[in-house]
N, C-alpha and C positions, 0 to 999 in steps of 0.2 A: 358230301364230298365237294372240295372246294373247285371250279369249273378251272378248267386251264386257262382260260382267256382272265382269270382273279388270279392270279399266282403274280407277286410281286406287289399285289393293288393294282394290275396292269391299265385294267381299264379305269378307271376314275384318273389315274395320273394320264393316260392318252387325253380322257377329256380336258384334266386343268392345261396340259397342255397346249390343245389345240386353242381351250378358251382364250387364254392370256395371250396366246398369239391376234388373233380376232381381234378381240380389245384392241389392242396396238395396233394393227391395222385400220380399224373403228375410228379411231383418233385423227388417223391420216386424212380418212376418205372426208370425215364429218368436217375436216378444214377446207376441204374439196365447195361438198355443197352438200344440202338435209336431202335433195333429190336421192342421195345415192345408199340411204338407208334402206331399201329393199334390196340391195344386192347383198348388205351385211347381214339382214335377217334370212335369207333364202340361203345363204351359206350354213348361219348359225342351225338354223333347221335341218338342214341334209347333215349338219357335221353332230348333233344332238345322237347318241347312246352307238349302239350296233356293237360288233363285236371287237372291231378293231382288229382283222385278220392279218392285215398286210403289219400292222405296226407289231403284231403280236409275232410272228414269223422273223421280222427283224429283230426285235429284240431281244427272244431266246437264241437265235441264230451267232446273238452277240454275246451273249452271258453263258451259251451253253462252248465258244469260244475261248471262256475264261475272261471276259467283260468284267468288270465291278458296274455294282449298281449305281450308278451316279446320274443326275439330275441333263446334264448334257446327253448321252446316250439315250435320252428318255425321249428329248427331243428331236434330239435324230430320226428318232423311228416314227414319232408322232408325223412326221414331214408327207409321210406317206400316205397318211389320213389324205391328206390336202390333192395328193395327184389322184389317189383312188376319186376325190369327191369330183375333179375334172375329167375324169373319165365317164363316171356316172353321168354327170350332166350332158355332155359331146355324145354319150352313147344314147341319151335319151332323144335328144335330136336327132341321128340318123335313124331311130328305132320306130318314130314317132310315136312313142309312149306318152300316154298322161298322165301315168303314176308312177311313182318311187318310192316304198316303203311305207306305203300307206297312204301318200302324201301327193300331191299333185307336184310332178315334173317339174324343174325349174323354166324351161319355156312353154309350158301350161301356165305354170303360176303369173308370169310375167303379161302374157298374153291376155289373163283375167284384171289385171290391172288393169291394160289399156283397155281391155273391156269396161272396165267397171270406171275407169275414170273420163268414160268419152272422151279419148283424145282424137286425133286425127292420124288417117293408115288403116291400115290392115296390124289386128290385132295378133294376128298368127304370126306373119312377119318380125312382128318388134317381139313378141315371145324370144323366138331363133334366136333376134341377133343378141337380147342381152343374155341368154343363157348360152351364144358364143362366147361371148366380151367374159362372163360369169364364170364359165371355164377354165378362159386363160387368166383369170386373175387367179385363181384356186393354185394354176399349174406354176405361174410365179409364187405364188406361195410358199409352195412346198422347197424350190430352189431357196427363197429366202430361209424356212424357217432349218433346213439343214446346213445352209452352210454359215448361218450364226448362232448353230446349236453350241460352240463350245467346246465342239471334240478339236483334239489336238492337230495341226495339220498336215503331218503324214498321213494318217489316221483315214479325214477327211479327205485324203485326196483321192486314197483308195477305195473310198465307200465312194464317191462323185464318180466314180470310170465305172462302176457297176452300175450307181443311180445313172448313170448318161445311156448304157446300152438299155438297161432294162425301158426304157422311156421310148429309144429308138425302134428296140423290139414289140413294147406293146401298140404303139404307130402302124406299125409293121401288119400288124395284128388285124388291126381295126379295120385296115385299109385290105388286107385277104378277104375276111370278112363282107365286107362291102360287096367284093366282087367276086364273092360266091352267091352273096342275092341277086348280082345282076346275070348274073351267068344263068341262075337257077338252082345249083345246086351240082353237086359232081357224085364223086367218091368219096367212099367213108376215109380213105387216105387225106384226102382234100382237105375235108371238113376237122381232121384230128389236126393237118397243122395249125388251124384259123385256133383250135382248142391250144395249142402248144403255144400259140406264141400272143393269143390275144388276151389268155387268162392264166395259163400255165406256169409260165414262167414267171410271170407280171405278178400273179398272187404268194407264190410261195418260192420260187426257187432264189428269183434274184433279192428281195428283202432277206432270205437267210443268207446269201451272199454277203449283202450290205452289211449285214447285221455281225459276220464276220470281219470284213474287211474293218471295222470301227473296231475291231477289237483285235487287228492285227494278223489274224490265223492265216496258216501255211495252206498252201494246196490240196495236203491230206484232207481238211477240214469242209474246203470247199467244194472237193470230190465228194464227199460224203454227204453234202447236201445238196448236190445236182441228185443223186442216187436217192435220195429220198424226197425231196421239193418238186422235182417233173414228173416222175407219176404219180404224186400226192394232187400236184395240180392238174395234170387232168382230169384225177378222179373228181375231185373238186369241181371243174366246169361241166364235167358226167352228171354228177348229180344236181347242179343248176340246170342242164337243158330238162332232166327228167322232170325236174318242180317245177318249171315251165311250160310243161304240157298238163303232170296231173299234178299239180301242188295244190294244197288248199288255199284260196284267194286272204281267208282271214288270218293265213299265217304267212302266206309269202309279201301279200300288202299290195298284190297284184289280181286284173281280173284272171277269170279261170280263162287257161288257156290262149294265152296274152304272146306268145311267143309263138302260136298257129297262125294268130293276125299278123303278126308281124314278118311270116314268112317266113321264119329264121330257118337256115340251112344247115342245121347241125348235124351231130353226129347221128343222133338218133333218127335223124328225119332221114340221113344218109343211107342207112341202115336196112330204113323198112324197105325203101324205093328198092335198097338192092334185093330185097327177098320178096317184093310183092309179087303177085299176079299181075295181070293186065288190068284187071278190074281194080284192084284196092289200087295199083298206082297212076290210073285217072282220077281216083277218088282224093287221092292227096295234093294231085295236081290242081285238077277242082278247086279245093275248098283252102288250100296252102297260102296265105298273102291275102284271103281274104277280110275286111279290114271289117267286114259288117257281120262276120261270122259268128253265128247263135248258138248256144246252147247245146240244140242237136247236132250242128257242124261238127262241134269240139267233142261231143260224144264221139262222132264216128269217126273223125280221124284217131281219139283215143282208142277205140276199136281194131281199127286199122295195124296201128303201131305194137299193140298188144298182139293181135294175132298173127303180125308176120316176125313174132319172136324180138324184134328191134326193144321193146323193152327191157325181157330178160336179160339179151344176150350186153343191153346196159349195165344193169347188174351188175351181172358176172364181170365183166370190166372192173367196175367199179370196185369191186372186193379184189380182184386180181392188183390191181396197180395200186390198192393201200397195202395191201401183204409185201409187194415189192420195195416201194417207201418203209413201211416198219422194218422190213429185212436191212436196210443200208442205215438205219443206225445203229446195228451192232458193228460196224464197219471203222468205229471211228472213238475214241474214248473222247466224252464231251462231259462237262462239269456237271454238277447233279447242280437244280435239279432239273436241269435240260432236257435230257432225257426223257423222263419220265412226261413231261409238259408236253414236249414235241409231240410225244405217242399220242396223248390225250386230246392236240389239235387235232391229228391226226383223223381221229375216229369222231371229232366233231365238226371237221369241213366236210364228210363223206357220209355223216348219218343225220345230216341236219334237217327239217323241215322248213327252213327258212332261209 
C-alpha cells in the first residue's frame, strides 16, 4: 500500500524542490565567500528525506480544494520545509539539544568546528550564534521560495495572510513555551495551549489553510479543516511528548528520555504532577531538568508517569481528538483523492514511532 506522504510522488518532488532551491542559493552565498560552505551543508543535511508533514498537509489541503497539480503549487508547499527546518534549529538552541534526527544539532555541529578547527572563543558561543544566523537564513528562505513560487497573485496573497499569522502564532508558541519552563510548569490547560499554538496549529491546521487559500477555497472549506487540522495537531504534538519520554532512541534519533533532561513542561508531565502523590511529585520535581539524568532517573520518572495514569489518560486523548479530525471530513465534499490521503496522514502523524 502506497504511504500517504507517496501519493502524487509527494516526497521526492518536496526533495527536488527544496534541492534546486539550495543550489540557487549555493551560488549566492559561494560569490559571498568558501567560508560559508558549512551553513549550505548543515541546511542540506537537516533538509535530506523525513516526511515532509507540513508540505504534505498543505499540499492536499490544496488539491483536496480542487488545486491542479502543477509544478508552482508544489513549491509553495515545499516553502515550508525551510520554516519547519528554522524552527528546528531556534528550537534546538533554547532546548539545548545535541541531537536532531540522528544527527548532531546545528549549534553542536558548529560548535565542533570551532572545536576542531582551534579557532579563538568559546566554542559553545559561536555554535548558538551561527545556528541563530542558520535559522534565520532557512526563515528568509522560505518567504523567498513562496513568494517566487509562481502561483498567481491573488492566490499568493491569500496563502501570505495565512503563512504571516501561522509564523506569528507559532512565535506565539515558542515563546509560551519558554515560559512555562521558567515558571515550572502549571496546568494541563496551560501546557494544551503551548500544544495548540507551538505545534498544532503550526503543523497541520494553518498549511491546510495555505494549501487552500492557493487554490482559492471558500470558508466552508476552511472550516472543515480547522475541524479536522487542530485536534489532528494536538494529537500530533500528544504523541511526540509521549516518544519523548518512552520513544525508542534508535527510532526517534534522540537519547532516551531526552525531553526529562530537558525539562520540558508538557502535557503529559502536566498531567502526572496533577494526579500524583506527594511523594511521586517530589520525585518529578527532583529529577525534572535534570541535564545529567541516568538511565535509572528516566526509568523512574517513566514509572512515575505511568503509574499516576498521565500516560494512559495520553492515549486516550490522543484517539479521542483523531476520531474527532476524521469526523470533520465528512463535513465538507473535497476532490478525491484528498480525502482518503488526509485520513491516512491522519493515523500516521498519531501512530508514528518517529
Amino acid at each position: 500500500m502506497t504511504s500517504p506522504f507517496d501519493v502524487d510522488d509527494l516526497r521526492p518532488r518536496v526533495q527536488k524542490a527544496v534541492d534546486d532551491f539550495v543550489a540557487t542559493q549555493r551560488e549566492i552565498l559561494d560569490g559571498v565567500s568558501d567560508d560559508l560552505d558549512p551553513l549550505v551543508e548543515a541546511v542540506t543535511d537537516l533538509l535530506s528525506g523525513g516526511k515532509r508533514l507540513r508540505a504534505a498537509f498543505c499540499w492536499w489541503g490544496y488539491r483536496g480544494a480542487g488545486g491542479a497539480d502543477t509544478e508552482e503549487a508544489l513549491r509553495a508547499a515545499a516553502a515550508l520545509e525551510f520554516l519547519q527546518a528554522c524552527a528546528l534549529i531556534h528550537d534546538d538552541v533554547m532546548d539545548g539539544s545535541d541531537t536532531r534526527r540522528g544527527m548532531p544539532s546545528a549549534h553542536h555541529r558548529f560548535a565542533m568546528l570551532h572545536r576542531g578547527s582551534e579557532w579563538l572563543g568559546s566554542p559553545e558561543a559561536f555554535g548558538v550564534g551561527a545556528a541563530i544566523l542558520l535559522g534565520d537564513l532557512c526563515l528568509s528562505w522560505a518567504d523567498e521560495l513562496l513568494l517566487t513560487s509562481g502561483i498567481p497573485a491573488d492566490h499568493l496573497g491569500a496563502a501570505k495572510r495565512v503563512y504571516d499569522e501561522m509564523r506569528t502564532e507559532l512565535m506565539a508558541g515558542q515563546y509560551l513555551d519558554l515560559l512555562e519552563q521558567a515558571r515550572g510548569g502549571g496546568s494541563v490547560e496551560r501546557a494544551m495551549r503551548v500544544v495548540r499554538y507551538k505545534s498544532a496549529k503550526y503543523t497541520i491546521e494553518r498549511p491546510l489553510h495555505m494549501g487552500a487559500a492557493l487554490a482559492g477555497a471558500g470558508p466552508d472549506v476552511m472550516a472543515a479543516y480547522t475541524g479536522y487540522g487542530l485536534p489532528l495537531g494536538e494529537a500530533f504534538q500528544l504523541r511526540d511528548d509521549v516518544l519523548g519520554v518512552f520513544g525508542d532512541p534508535g527510532e526517534t534519533g534522540k537519547p532516551a528520555g531526552d525531553d526529562l533532561r530537558e525539562g520540558k513542561r508538557t502535557v503529559l508531565i502536566a498531567t502526572a504532577m496533577a494526579a500524583a502523590t506527594p511523594a511521586q511529585a517530589a520525585q518529578i520535581r527532583r529529577h525534572l531538568g535534570d541535564p545529567g539524568l541516568d538511565a535509572t532517573g528516566v526509568a523512574l520518572l517513566r514509572e512515575v508517569i505511568s503509574e499516576t495514569g498521565a500516560l494512559d489518560h495520553a492515549e486516550q486523548l490522543i484517539t479521542s481528538l483523531t476520531d474527532q479530525a476524521l469526523a470533520a471530513l465528512d463535513s465538507v465534499d473535497l476532490q478525491p483523492p484528498a480525502r482518503e490521503v488526509l485520513a491516512g496522514l491522519a493515523y500516521a502523524a498519531t501512530r508514528r514511532s518517529v
